[in-house]
PDB file with SEQRES, HELIX, SHEET and CRYST1 records, atoms N, CA, C and O in Angstrom:
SEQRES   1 A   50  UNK UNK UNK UNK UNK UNK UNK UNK UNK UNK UNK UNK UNK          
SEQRES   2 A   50  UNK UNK UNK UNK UNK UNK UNK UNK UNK UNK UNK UNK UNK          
SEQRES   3 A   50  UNK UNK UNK UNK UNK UNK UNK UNK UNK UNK UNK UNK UNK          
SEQRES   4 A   50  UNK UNK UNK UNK UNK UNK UNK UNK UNK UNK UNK                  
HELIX    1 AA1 UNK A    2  UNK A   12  1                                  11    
HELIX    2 AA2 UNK A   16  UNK A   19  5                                   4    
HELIX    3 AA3 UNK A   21  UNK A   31  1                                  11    
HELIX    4 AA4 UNK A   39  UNK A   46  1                                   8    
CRYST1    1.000    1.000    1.000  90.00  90.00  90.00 P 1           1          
ATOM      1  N   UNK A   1     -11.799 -59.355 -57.320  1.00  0.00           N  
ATOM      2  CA  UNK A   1     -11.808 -58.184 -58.181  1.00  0.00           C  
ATOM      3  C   UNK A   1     -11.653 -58.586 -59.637  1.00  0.00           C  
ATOM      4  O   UNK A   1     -12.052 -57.791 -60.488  1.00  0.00           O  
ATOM      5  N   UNK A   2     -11.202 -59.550 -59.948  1.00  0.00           N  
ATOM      6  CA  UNK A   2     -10.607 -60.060 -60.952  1.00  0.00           C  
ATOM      7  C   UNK A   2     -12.145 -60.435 -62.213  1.00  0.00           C  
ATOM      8  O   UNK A   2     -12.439 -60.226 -63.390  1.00  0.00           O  
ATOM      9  N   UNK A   3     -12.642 -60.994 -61.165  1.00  0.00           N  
ATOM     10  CA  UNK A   3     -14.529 -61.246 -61.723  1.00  0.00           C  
ATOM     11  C   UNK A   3     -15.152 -59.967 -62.248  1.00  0.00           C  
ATOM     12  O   UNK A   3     -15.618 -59.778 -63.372  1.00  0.00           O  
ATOM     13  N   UNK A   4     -15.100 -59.383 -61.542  1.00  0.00           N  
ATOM     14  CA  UNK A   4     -15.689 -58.228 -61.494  1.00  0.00           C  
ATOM     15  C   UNK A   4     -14.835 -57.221 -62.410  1.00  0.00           C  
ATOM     16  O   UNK A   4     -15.688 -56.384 -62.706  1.00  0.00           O  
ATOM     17  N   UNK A   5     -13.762 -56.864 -62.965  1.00  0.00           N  
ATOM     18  CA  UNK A   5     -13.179 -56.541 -64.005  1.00  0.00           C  
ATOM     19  C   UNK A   5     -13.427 -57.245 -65.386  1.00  0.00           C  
ATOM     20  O   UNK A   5     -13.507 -56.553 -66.400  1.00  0.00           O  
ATOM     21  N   UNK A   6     -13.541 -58.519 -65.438  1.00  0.00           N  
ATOM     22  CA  UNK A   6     -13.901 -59.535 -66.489  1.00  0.00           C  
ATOM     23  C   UNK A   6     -15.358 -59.013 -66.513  1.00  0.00           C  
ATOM     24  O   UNK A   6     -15.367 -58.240 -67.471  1.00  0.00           O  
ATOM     25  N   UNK A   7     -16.532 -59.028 -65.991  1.00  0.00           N  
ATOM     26  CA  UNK A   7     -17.549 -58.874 -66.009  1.00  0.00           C  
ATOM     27  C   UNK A   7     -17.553 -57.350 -66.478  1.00  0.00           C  
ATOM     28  O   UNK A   7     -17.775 -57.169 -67.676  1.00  0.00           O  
ATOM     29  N   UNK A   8     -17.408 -56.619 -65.952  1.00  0.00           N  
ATOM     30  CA  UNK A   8     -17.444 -54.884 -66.776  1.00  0.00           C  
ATOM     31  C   UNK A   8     -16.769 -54.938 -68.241  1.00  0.00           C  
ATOM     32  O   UNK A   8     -17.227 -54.410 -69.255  1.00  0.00           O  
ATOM     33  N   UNK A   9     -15.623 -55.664 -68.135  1.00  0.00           N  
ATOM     34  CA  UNK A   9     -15.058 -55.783 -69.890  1.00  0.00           C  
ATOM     35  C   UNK A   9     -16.248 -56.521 -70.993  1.00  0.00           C  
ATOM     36  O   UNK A   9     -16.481 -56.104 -72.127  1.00  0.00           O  
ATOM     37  N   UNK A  10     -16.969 -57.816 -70.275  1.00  0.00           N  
ATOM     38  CA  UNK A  10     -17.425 -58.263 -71.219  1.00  0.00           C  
ATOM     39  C   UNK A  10     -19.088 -57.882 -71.410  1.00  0.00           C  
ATOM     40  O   UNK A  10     -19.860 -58.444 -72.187  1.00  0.00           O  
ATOM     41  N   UNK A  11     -19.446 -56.625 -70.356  1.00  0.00           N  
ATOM     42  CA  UNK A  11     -20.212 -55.604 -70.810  1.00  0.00           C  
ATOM     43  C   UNK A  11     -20.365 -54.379 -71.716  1.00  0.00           C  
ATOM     44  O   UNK A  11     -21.189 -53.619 -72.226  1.00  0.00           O  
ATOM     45  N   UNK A  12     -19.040 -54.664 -71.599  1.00  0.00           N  
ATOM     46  CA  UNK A  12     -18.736 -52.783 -72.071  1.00  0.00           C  
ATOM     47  C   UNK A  12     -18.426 -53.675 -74.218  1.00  0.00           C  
ATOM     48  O   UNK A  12     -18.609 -53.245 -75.357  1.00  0.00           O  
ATOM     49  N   UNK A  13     -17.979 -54.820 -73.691  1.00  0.00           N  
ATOM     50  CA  UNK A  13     -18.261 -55.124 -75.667  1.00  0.00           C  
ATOM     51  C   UNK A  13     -19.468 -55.440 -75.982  1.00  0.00           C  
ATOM     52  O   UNK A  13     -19.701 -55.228 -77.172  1.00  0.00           O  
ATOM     53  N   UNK A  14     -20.502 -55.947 -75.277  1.00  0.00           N  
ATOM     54  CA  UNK A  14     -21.865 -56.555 -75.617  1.00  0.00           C  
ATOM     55  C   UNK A  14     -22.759 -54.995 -75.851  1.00  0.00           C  
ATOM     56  O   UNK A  14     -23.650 -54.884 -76.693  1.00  0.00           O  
ATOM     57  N   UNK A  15     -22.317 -53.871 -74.939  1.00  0.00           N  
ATOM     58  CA  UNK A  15     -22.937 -52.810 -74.866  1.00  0.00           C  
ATOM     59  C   UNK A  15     -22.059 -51.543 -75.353  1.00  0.00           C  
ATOM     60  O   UNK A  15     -22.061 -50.662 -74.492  1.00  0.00           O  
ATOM     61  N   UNK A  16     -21.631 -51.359 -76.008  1.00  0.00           N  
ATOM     62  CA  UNK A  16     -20.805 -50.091 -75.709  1.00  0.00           C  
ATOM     63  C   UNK A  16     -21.153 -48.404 -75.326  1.00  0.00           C  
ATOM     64  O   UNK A  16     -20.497 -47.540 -74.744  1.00  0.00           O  
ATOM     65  N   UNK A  17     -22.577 -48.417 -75.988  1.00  0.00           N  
ATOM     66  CA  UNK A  17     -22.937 -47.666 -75.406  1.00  0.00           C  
ATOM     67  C   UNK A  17     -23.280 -47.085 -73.930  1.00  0.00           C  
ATOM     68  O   UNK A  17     -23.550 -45.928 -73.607  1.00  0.00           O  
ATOM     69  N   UNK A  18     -23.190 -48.183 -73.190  1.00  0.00           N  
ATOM     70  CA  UNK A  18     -23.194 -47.889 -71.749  1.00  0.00           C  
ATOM     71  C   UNK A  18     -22.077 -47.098 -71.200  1.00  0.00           C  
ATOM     72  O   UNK A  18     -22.027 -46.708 -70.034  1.00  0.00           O  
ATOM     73  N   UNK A  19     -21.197 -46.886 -72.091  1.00  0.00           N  
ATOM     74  CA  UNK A  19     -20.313 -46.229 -71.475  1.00  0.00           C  
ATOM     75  C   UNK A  19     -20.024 -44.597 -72.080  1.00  0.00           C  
ATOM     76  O   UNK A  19     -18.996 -44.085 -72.523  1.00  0.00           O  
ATOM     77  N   UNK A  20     -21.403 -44.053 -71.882  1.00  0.00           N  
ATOM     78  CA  UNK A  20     -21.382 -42.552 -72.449  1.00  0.00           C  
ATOM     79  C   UNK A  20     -20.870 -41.599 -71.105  1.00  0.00           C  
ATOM     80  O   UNK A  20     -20.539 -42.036 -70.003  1.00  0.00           O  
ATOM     81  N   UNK A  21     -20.910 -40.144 -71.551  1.00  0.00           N  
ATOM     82  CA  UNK A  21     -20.295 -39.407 -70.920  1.00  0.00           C  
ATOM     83  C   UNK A  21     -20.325 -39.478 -69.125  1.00  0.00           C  
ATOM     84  O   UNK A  21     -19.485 -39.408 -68.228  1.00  0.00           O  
ATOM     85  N   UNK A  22     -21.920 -39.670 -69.230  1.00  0.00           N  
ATOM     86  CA  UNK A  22     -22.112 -39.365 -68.005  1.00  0.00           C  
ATOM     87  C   UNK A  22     -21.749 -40.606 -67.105  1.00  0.00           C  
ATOM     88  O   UNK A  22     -21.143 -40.412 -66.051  1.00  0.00           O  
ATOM     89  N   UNK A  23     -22.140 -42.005 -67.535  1.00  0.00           N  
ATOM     90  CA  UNK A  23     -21.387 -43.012 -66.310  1.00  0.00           C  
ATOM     91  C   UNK A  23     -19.670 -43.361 -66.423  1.00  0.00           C  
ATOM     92  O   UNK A  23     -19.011 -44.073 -65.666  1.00  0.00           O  
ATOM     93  N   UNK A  24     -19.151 -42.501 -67.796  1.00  0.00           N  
ATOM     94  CA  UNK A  24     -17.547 -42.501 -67.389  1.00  0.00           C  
ATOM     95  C   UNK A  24     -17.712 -41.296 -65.834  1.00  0.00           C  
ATOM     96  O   UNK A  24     -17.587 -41.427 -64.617  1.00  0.00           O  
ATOM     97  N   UNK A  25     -17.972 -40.439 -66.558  1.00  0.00           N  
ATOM     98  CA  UNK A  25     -17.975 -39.417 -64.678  1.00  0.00           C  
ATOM     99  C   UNK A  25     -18.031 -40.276 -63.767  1.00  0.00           C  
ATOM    100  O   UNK A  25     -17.078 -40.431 -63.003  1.00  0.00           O  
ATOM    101  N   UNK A  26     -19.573 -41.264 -63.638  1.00  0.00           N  
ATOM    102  CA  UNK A  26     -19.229 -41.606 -62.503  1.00  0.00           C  
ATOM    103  C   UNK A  26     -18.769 -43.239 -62.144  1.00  0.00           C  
ATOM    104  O   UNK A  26     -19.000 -43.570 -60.981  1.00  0.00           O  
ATOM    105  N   UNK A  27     -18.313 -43.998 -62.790  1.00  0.00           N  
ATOM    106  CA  UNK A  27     -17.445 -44.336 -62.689  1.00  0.00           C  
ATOM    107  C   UNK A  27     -15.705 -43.932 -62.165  1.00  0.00           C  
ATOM    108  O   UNK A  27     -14.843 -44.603 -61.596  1.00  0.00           O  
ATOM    109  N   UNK A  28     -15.733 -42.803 -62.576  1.00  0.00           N  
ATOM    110  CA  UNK A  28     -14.070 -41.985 -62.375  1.00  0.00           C  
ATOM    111  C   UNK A  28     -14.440 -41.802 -60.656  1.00  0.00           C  
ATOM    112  O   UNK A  28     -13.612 -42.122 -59.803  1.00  0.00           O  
ATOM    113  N   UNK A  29     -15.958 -41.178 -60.268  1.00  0.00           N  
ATOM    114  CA  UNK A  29     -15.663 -40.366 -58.995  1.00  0.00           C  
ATOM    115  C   UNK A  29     -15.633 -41.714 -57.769  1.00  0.00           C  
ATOM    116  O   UNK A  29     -15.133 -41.643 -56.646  1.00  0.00           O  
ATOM    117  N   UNK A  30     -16.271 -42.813 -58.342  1.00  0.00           N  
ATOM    118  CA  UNK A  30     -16.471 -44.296 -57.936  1.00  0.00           C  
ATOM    119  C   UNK A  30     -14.953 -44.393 -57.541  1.00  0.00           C  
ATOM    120  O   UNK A  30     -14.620 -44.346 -56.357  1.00  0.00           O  
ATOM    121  N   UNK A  31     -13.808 -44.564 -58.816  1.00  0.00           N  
ATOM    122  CA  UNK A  31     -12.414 -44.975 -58.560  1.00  0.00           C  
ATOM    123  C   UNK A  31     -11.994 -43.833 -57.948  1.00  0.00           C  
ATOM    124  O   UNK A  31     -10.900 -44.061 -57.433  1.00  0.00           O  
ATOM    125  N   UNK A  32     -12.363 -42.663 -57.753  1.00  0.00           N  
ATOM    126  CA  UNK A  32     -11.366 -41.901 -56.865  1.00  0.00           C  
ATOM    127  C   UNK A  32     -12.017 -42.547 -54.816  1.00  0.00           C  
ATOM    128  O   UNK A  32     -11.530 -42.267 -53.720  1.00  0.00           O  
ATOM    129  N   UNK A  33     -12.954 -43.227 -55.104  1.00  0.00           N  
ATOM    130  CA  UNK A  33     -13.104 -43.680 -53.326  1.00  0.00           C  
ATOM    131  C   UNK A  33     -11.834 -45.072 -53.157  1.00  0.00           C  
ATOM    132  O   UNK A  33     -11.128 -45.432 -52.215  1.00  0.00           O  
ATOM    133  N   UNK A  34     -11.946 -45.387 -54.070  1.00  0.00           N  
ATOM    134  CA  UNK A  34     -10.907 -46.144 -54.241  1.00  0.00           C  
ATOM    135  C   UNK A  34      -9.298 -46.651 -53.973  1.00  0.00           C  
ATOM    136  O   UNK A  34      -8.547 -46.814 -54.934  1.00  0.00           O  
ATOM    137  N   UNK A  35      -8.897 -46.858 -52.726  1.00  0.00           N  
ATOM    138  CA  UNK A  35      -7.678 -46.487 -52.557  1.00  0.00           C  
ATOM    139  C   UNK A  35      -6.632 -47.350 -53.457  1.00  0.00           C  
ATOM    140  O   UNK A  35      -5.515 -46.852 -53.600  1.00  0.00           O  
ATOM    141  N   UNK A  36      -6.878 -48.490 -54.018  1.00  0.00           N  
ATOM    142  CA  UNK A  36      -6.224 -49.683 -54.487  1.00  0.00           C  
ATOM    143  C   UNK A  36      -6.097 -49.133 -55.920  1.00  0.00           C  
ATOM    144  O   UNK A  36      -7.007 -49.346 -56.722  1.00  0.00           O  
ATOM    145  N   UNK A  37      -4.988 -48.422 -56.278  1.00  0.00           N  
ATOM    146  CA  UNK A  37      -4.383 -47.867 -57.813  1.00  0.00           C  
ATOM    147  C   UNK A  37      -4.478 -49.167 -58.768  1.00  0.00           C  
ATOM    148  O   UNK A  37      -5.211 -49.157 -59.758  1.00  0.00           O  
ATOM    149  N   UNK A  38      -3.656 -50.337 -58.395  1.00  0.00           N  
ATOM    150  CA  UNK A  38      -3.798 -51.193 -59.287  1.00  0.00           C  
ATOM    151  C   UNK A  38      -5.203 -51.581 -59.681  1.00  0.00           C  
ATOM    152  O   UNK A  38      -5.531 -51.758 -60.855  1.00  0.00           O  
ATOM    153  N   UNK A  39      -5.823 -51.677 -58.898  1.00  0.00           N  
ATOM    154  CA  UNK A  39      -7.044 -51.795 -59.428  1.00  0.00           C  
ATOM    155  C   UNK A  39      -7.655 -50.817 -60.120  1.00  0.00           C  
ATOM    156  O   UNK A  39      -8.203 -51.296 -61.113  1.00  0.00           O  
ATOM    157  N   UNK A  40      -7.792 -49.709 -60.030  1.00  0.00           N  
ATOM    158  CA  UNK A  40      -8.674 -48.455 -60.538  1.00  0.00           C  
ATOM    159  C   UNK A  40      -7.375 -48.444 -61.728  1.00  0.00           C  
ATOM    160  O   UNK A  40      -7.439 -47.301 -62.181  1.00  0.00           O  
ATOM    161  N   UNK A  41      -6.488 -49.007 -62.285  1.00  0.00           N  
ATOM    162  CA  UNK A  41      -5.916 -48.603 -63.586  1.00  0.00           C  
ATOM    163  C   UNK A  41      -6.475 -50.194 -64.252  1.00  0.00           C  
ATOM    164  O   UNK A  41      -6.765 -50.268 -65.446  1.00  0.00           O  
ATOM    165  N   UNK A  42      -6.542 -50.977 -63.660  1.00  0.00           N  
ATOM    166  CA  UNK A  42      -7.149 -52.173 -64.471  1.00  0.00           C  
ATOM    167  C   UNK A  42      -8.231 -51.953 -65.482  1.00  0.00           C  
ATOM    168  O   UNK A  42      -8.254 -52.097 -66.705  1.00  0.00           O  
ATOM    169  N   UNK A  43      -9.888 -51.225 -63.850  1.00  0.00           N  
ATOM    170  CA  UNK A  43     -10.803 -50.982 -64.427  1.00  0.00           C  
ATOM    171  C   UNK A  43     -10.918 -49.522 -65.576  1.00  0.00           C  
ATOM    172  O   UNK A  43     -11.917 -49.239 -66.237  1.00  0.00           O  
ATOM    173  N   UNK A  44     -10.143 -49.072 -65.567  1.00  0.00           N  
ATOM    174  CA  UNK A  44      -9.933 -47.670 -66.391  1.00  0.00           C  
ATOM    175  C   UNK A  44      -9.318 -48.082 -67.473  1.00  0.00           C  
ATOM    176  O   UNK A  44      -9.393 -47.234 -68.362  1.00  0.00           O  
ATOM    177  N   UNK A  45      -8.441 -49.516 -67.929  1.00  0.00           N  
ATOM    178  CA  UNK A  45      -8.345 -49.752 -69.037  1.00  0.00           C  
ATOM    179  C   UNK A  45      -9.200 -50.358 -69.806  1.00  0.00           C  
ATOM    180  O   UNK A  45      -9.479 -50.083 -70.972  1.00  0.00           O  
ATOM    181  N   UNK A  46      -9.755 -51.468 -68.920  1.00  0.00           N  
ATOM    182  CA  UNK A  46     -10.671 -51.868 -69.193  1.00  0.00           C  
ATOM    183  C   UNK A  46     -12.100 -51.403 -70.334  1.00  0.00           C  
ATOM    184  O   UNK A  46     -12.501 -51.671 -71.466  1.00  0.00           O  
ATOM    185  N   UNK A  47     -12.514 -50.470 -69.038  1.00  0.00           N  
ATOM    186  CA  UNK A  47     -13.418 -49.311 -69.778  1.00  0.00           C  
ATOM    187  C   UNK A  47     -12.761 -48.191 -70.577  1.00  0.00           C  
ATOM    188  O   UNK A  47     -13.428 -47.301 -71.106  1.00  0.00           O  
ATOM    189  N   UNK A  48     -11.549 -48.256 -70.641  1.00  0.00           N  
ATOM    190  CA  UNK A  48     -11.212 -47.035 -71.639  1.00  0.00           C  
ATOM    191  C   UNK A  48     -11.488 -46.065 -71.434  1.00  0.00           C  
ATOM    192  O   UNK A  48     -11.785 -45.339 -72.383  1.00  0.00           O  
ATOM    193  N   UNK A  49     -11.531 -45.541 -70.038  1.00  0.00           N  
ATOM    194  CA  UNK A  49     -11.494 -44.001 -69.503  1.00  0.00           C  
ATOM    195  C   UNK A  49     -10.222 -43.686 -69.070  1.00  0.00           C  
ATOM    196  O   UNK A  49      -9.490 -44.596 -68.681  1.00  0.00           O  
ATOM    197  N   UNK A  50      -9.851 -42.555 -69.077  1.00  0.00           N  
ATOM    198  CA  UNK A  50      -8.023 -41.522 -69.163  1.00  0.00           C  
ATOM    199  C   UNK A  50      -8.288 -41.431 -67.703  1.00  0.00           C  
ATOM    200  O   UNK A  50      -7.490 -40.852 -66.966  1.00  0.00           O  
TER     201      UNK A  50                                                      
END                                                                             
């Protein structure tokens, strides 16, 4: 998971725009299948969604 958090962070600076309204939504409905909290607060800081 750890890769894969590093990899979305060092997208989300090369791109920032990728992270407009609509793939924070789904991203969020992604982490609600999610049972592992620590993780879904990693990737939510990460990307900077509340």
């Amino acid at each position: 998971m750890g890769e894969v958090i590093a990899l979305l962070d060092s997208l989300i600076k090369k791109y920032p725009a990728l992270m407009d309204d609509s793939t924070t939504e789904n991203i969020a409905a992604l982490l609600r299948m999610n049972s592992d909290s620590r993780e879904n607060k990693r990737i939510k800081e990460v990307l900077k969604i509340d």
